[in-house]
N, CA, C and O atoms as CSV, one atom per row, in Angstrom:
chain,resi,resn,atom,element,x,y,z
A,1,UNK,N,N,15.383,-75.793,-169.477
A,1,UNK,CA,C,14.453,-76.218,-170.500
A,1,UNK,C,C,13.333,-75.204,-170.698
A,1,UNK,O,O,12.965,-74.783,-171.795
A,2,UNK,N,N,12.831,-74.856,-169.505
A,2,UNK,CA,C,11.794,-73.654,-169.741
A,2,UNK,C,C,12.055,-72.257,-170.275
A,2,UNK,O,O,11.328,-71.662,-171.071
A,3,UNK,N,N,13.194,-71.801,-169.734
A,3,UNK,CA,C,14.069,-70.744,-170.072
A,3,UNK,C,C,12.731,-69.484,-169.438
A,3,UNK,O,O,12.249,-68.498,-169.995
A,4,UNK,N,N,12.438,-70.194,-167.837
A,4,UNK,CA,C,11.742,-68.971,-166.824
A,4,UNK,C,C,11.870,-69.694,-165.877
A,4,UNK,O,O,12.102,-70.896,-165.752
A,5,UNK,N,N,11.591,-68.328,-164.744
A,5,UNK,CA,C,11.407,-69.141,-163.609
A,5,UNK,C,C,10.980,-70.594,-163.284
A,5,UNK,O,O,11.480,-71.338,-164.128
A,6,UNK,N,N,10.359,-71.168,-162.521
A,6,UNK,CA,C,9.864,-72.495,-162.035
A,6,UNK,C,C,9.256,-71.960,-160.682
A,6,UNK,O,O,9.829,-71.958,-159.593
A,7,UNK,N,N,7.554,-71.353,-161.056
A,7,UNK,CA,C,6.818,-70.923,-160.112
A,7,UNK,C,C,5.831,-72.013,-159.359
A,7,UNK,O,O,5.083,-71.733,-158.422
A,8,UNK,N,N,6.011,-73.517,-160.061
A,8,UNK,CA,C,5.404,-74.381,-159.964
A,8,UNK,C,C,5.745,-76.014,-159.968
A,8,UNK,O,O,6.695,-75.871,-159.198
A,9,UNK,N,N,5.740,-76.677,-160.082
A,9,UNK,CA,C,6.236,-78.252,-159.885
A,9,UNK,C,C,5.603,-79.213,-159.421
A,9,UNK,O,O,5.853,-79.449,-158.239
A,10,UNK,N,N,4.711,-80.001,-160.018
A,10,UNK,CA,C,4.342,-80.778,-159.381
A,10,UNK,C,C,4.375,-82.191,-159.966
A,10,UNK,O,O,4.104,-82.402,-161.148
A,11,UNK,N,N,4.751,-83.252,-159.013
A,11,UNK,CA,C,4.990,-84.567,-159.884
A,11,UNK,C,C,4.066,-85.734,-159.635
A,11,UNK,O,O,3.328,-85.855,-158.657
A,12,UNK,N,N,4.184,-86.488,-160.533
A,12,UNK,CA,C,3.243,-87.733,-160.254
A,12,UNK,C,C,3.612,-88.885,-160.964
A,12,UNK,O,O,4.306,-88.604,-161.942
A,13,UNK,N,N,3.351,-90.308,-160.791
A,13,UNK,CA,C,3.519,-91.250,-161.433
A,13,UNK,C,C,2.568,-91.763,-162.703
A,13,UNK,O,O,2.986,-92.686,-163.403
A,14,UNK,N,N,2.010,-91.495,-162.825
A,14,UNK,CA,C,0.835,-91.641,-163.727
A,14,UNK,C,C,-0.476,-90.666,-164.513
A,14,UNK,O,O,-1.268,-89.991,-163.856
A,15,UNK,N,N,-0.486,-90.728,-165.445
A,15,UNK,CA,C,-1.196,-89.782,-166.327
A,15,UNK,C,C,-1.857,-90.496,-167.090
A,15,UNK,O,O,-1.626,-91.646,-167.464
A,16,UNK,N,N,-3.188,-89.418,-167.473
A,16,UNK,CA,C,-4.506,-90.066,-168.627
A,16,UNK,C,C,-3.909,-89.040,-169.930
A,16,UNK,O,O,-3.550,-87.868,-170.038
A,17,UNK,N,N,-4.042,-90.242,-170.825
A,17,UNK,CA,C,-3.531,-89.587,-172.222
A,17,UNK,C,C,-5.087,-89.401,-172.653
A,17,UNK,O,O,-6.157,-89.608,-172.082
A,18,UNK,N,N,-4.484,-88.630,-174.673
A,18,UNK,CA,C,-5.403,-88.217,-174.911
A,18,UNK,C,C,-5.450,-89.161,-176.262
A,18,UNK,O,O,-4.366,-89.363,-176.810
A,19,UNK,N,N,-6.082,-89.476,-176.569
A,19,UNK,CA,C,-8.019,-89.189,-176.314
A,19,UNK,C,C,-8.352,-90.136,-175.425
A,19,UNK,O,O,-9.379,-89.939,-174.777
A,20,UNK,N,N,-7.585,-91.357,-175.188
A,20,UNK,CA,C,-8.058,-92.555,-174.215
A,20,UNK,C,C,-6.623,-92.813,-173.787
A,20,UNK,O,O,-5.708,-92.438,-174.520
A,21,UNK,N,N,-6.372,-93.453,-172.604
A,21,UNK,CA,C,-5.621,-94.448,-171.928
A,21,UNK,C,C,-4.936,-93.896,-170.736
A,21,UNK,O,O,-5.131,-92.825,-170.163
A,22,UNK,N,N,-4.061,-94.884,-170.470
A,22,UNK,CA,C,-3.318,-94.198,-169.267
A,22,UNK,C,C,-1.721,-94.947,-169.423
A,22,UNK,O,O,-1.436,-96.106,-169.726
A,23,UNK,N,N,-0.711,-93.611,-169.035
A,23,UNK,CA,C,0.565,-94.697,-168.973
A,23,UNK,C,C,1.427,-94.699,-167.160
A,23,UNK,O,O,0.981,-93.982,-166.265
A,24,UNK,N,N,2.035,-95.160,-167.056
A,24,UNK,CA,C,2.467,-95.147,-165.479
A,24,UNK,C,C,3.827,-95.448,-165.913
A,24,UNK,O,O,4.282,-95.995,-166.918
A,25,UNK,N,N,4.431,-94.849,-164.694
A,25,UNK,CA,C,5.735,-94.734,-164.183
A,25,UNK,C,C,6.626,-96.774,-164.511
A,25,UNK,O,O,6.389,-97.837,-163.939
A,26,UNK,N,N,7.449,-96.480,-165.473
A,26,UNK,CA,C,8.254,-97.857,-165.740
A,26,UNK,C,C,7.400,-98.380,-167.428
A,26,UNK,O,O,7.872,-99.209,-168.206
A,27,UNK,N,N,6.026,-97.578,-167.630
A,27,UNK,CA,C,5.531,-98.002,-168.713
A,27,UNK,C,C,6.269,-97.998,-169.759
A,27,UNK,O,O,7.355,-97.446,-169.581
A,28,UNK,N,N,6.044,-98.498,-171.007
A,28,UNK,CA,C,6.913,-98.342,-172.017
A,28,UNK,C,C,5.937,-97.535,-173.329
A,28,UNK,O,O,5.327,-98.330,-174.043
A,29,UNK,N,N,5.801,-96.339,-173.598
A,29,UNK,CA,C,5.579,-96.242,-174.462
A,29,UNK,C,C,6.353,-95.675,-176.158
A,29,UNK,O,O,7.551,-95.744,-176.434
A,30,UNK,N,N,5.034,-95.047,-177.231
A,30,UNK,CA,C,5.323,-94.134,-178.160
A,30,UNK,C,C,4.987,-93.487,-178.483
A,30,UNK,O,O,3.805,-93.566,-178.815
A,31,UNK,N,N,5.754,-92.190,-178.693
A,31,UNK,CA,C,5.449,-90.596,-179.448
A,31,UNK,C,C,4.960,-90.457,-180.479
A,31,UNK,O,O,5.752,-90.949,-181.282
A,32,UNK,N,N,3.768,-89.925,-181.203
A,32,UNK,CA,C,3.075,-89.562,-182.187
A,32,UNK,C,C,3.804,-89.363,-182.653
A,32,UNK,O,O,4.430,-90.421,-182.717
A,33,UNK,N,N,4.418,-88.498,-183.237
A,33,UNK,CA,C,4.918,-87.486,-184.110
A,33,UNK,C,C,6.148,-88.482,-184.993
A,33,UNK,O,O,6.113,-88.875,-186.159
A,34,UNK,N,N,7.414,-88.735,-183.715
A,34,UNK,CA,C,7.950,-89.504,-184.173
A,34,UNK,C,C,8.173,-91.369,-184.272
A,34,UNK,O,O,8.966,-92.152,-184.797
A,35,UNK,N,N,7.186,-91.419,-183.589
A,35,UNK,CA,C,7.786,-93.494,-183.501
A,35,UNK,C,C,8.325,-93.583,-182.616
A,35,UNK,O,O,8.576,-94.784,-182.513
A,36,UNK,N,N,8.887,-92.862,-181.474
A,36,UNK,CA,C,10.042,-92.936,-180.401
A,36,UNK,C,C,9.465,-93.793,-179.925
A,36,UNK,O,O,8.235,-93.781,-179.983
A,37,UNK,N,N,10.284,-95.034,-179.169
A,37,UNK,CA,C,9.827,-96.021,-177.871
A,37,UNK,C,C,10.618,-95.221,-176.887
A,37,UNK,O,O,11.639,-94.607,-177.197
A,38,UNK,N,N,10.128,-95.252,-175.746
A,38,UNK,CA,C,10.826,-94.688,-174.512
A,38,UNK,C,C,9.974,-95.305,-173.365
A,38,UNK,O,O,8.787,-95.581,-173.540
A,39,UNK,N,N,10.621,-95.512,-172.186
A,39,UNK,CA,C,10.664,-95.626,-170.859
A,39,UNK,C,C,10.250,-94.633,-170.015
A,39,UNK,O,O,11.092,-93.737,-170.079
A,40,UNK,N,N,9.139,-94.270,-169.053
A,40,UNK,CA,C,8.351,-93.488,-168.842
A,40,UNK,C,C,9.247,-93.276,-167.486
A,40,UNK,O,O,9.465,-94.430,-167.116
A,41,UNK,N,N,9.808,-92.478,-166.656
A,41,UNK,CA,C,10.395,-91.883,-165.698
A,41,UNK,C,C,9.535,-91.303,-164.613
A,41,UNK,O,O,9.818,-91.548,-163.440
A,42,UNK,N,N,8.356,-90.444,-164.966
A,42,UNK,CA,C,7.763,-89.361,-164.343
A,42,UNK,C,C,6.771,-88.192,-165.372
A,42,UNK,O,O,7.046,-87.565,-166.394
A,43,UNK,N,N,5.806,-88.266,-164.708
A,43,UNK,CA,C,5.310,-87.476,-165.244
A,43,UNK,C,C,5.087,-85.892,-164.280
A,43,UNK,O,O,5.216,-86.006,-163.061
A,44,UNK,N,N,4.864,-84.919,-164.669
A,44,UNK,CA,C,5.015,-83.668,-163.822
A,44,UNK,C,C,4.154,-82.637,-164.416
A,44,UNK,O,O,3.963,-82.849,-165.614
A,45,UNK,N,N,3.346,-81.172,-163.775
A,45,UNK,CA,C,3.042,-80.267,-164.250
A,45,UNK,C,C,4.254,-79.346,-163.825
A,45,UNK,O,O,4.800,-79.432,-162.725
A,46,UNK,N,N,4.753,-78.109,-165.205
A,46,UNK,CA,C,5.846,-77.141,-164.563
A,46,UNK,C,C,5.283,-75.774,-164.921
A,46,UNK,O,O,5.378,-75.440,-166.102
A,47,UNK,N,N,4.753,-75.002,-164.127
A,47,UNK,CA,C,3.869,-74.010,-164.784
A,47,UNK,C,C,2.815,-74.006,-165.310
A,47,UNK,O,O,2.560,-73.125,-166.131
A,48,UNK,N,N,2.051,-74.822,-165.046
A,48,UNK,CA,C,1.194,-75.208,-165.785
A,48,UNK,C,C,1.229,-76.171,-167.333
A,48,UNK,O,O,0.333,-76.083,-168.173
A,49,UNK,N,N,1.932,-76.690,-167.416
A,49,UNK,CA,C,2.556,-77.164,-168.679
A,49,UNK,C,C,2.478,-78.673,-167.856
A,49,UNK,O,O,2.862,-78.867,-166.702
A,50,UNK,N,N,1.874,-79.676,-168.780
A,50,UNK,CA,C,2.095,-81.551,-168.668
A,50,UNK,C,C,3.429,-81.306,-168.828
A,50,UNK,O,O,3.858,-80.155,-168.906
A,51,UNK,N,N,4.197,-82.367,-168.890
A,51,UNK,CA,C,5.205,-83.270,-169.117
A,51,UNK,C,C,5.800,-84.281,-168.553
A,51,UNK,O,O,5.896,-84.318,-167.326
A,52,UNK,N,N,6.195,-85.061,-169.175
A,52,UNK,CA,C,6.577,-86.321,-168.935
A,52,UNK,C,C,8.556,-86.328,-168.854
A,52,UNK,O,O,9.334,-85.567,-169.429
A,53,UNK,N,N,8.768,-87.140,-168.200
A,53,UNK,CA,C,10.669,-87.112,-168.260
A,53,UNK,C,C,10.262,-89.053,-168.735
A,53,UNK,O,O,9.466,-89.852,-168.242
A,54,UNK,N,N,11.282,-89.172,-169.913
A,54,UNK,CA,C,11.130,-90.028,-170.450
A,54,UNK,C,C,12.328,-90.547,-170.897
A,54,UNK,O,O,13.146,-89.667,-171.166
A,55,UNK,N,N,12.737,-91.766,-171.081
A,55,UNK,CA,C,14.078,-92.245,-171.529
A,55,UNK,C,C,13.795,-93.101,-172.894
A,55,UNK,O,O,13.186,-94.121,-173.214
A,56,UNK,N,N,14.473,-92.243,-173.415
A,56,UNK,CA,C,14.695,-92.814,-175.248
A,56,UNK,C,C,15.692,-93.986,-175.496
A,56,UNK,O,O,16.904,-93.969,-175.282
A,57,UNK,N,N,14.854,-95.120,-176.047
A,57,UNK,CA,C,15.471,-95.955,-176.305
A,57,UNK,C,C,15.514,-96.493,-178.223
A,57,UNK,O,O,14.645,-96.544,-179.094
A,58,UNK,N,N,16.996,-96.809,-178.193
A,58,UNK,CA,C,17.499,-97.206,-179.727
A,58,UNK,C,C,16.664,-98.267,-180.188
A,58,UNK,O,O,16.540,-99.267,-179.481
A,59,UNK,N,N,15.845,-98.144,-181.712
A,59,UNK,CA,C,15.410,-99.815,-182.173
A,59,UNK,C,C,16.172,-100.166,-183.027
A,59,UNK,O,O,16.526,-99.622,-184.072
A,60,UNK,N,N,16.574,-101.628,-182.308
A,60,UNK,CA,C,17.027,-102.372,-182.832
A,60,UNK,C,C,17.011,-103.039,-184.508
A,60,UNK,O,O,17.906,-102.906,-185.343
A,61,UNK,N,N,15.875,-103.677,-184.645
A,61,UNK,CA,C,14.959,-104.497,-185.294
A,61,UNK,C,C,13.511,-103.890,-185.257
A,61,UNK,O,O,12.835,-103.516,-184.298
A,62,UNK,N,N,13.218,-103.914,-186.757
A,62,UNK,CA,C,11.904,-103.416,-187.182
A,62,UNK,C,C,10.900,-104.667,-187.782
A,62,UNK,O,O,10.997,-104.864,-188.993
A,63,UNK,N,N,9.977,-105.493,-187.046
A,63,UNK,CA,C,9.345,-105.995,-187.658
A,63,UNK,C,C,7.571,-105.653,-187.767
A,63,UNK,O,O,7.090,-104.744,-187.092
A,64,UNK,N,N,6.872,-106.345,-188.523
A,64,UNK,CA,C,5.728,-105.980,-188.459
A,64,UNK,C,C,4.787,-105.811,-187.772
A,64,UNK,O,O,3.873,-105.023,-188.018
A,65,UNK,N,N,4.931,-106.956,-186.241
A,65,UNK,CA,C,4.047,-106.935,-185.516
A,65,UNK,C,C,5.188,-106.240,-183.874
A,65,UNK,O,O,4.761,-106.075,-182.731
A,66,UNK,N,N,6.062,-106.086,-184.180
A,66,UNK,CA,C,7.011,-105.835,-183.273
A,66,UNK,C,C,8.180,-105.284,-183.604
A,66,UNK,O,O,8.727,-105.434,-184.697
A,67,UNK,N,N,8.801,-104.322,-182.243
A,67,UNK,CA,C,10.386,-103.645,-182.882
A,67,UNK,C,C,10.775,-104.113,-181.427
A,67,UNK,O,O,10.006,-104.011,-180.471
A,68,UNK,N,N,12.129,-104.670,-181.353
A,68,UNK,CA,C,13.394,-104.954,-180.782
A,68,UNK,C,C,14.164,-103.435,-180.464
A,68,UNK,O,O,14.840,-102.794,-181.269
A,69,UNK,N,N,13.923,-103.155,-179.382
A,69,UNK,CA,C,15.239,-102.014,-178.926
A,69,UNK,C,C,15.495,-102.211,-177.542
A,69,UNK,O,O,14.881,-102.865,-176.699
A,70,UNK,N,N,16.921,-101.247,-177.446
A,70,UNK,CA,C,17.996,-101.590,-176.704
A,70,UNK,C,C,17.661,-100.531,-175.420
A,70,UNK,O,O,17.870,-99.337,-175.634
A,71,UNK,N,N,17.236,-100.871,-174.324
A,71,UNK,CA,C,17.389,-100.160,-173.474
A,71,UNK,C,C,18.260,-99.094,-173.080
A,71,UNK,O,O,19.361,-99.644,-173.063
A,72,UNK,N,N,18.451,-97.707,-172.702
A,72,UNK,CA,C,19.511,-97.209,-172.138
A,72,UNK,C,C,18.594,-95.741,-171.496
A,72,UNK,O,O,17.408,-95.449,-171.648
A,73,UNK,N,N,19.845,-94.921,-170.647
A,73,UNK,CA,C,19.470,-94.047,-169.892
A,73,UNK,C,C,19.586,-92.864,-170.636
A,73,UNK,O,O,20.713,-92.550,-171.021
A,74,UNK,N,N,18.606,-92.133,-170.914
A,74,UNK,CA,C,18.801,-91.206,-172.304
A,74,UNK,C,C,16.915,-90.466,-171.950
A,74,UNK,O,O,15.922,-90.468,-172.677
A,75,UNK,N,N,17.131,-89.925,-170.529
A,75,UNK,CA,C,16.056,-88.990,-170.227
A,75,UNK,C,C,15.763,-87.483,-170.648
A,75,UNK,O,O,16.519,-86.609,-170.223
A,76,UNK,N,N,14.630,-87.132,-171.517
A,76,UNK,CA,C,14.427,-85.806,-171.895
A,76,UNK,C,C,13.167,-85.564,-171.710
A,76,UNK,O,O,12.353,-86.487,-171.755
A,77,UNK,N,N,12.733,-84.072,-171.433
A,77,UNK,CA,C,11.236,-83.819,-170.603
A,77,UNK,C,C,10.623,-83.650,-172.247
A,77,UNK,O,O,11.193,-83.123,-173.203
A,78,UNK,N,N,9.383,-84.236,-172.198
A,78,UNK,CA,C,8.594,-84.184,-173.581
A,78,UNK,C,C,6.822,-83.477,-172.889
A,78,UNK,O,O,6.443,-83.404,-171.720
A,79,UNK,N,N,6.195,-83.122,-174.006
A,79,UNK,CA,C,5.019,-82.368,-173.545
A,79,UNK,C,C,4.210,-83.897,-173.419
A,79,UNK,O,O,4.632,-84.736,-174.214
A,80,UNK,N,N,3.189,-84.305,-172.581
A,80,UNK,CA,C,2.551,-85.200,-172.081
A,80,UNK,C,C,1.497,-85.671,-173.113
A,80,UNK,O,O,0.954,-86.762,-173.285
A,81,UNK,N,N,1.371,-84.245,-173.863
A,81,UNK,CA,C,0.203,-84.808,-174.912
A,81,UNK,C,C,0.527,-85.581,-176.205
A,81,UNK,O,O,-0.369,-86.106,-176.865
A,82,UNK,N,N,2.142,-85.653,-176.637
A,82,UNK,CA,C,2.678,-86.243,-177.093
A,82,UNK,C,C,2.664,-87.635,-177.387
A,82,UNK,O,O,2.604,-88.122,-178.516
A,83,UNK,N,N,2.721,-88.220,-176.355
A,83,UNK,CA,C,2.445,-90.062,-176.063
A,83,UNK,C,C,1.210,-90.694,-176.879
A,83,UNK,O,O,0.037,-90.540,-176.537
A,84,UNK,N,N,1.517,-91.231,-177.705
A,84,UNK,CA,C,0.438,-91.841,-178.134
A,84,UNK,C,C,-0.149,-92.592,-177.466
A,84,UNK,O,O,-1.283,-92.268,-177.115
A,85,UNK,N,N,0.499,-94.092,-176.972
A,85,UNK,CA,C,0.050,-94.839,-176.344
A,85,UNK,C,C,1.216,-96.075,-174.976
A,85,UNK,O,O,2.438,-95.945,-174.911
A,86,UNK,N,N,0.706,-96.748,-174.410
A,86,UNK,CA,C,1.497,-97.271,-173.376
A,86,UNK,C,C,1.679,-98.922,-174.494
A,86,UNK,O,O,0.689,-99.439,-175.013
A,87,UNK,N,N,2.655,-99.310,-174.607
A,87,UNK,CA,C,2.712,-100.728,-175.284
A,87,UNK,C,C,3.306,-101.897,-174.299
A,87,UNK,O,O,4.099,-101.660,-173.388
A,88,UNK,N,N,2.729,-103.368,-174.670
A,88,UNK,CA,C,3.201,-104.242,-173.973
A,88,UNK,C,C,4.400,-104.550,-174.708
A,88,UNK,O,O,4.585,-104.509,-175.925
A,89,UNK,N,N,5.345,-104.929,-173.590
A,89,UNK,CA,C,6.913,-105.520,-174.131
A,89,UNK,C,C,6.758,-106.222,-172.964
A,89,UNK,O,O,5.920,-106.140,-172.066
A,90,UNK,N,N,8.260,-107.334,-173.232
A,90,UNK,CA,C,9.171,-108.310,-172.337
A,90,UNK,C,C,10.607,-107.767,-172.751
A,90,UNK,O,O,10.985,-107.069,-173.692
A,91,UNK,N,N,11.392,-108.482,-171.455
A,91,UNK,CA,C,12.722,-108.038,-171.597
A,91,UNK,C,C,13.424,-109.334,-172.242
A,91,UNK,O,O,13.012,-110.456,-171.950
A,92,UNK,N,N,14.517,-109.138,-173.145
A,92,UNK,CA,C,15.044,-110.136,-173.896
A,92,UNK,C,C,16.451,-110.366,-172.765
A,92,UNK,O,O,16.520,-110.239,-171.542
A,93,UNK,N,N,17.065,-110.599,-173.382
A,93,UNK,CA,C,18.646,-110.503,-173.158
A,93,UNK,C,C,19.353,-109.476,-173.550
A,93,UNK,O,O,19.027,-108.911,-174.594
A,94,UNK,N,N,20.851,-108.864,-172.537
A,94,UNK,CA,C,21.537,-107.765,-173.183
A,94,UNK,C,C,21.218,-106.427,-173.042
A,94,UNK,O,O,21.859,-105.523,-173.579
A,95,UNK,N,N,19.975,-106.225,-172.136
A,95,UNK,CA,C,18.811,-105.114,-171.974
A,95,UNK,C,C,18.541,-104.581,-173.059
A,95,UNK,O,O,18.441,-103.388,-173.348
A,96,UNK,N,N,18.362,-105.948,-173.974
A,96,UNK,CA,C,17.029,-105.650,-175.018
A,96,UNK,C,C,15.679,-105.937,-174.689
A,96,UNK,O,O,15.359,-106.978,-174.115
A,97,UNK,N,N,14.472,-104.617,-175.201
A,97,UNK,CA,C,13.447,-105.444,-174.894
A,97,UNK,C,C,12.215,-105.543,-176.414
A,97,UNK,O,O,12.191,-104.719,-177.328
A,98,UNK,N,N,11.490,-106.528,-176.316
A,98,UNK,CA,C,11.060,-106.812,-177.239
A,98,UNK,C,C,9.436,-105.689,-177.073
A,98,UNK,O,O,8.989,-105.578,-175.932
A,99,UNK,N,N,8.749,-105.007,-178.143
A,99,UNK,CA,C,7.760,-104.394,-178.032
A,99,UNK,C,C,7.043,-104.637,-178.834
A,99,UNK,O,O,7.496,-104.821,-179.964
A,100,UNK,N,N,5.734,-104.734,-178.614
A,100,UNK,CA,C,4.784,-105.349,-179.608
A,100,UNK,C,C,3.914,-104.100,-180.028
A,100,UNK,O,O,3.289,-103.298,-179.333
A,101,UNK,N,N,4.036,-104.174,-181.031
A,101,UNK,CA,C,3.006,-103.079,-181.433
A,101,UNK,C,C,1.356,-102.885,-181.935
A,101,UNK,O,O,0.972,-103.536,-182.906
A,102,UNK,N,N,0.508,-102.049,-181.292
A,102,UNK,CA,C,-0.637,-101.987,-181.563
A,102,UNK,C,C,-1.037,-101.959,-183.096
A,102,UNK,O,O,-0.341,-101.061,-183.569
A,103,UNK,N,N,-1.837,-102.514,-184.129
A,103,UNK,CA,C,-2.346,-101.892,-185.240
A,103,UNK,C,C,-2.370,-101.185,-185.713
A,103,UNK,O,O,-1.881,-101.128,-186.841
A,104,UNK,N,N,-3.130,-99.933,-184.954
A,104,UNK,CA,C,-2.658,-98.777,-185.831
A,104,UNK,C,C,-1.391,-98.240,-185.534
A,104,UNK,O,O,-1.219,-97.101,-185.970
A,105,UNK,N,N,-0.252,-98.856,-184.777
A,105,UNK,CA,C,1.269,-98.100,-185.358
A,105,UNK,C,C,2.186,-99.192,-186.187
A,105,UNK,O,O,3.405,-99.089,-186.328
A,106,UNK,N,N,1.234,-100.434,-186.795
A,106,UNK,CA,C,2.190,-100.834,-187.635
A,106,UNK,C,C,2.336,-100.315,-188.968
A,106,UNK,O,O,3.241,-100.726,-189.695
């Protein structure tokens, strides 16, 4: 992924986003840029570089105050500053889980 050495590595469960919050290891959040919901794995410095290893999950169902997606194992390292925010969900049935979304990402 880096396409250099790996003079560095260091991991951790938990990170302060930006401009406010914090997400932890099993959190569920979403990516600015795109809307992604994902499953938080680990967060790590590699060279000096944040990142997070994160598992992308499919949505289901799009509603207004909430999106429905399908759990699965689908881990890729993303830059840390990325994450918008940590969201509350429950798990449905089928390893669907239900996510509620903050205001400003409806």
């Amino acid at each position: 992924m880096w396409g250099e050495t790996i003079e560095s590595c260091y991991m951790c469960l938990c990170a302060h986003l930006s401009p406010s919050g914090l997400a932890n290891k099993k959190d569920v959040v979403m990516l600015k840029s795109t809307k992604q919901i994902c499953e938080v794995w680990l967060f790590a410095e590699v060279n000096g570089e944040n990142v997070a290893l994160l598992s992308f999950w499919d949505v289901m169902e799009k509603h207004v105050s909430h999106w429905v997606c399908k759990t699965q194992d689908n881990p890729q390292f993303v830059s840390t500053s990325e994450i918008k925010c940590s969201l509350f969900h429950r798990g449905l049935k089928n390893g669907q889980v239900m996510v509620l979304l903050p205001v400003e990402c409806r």
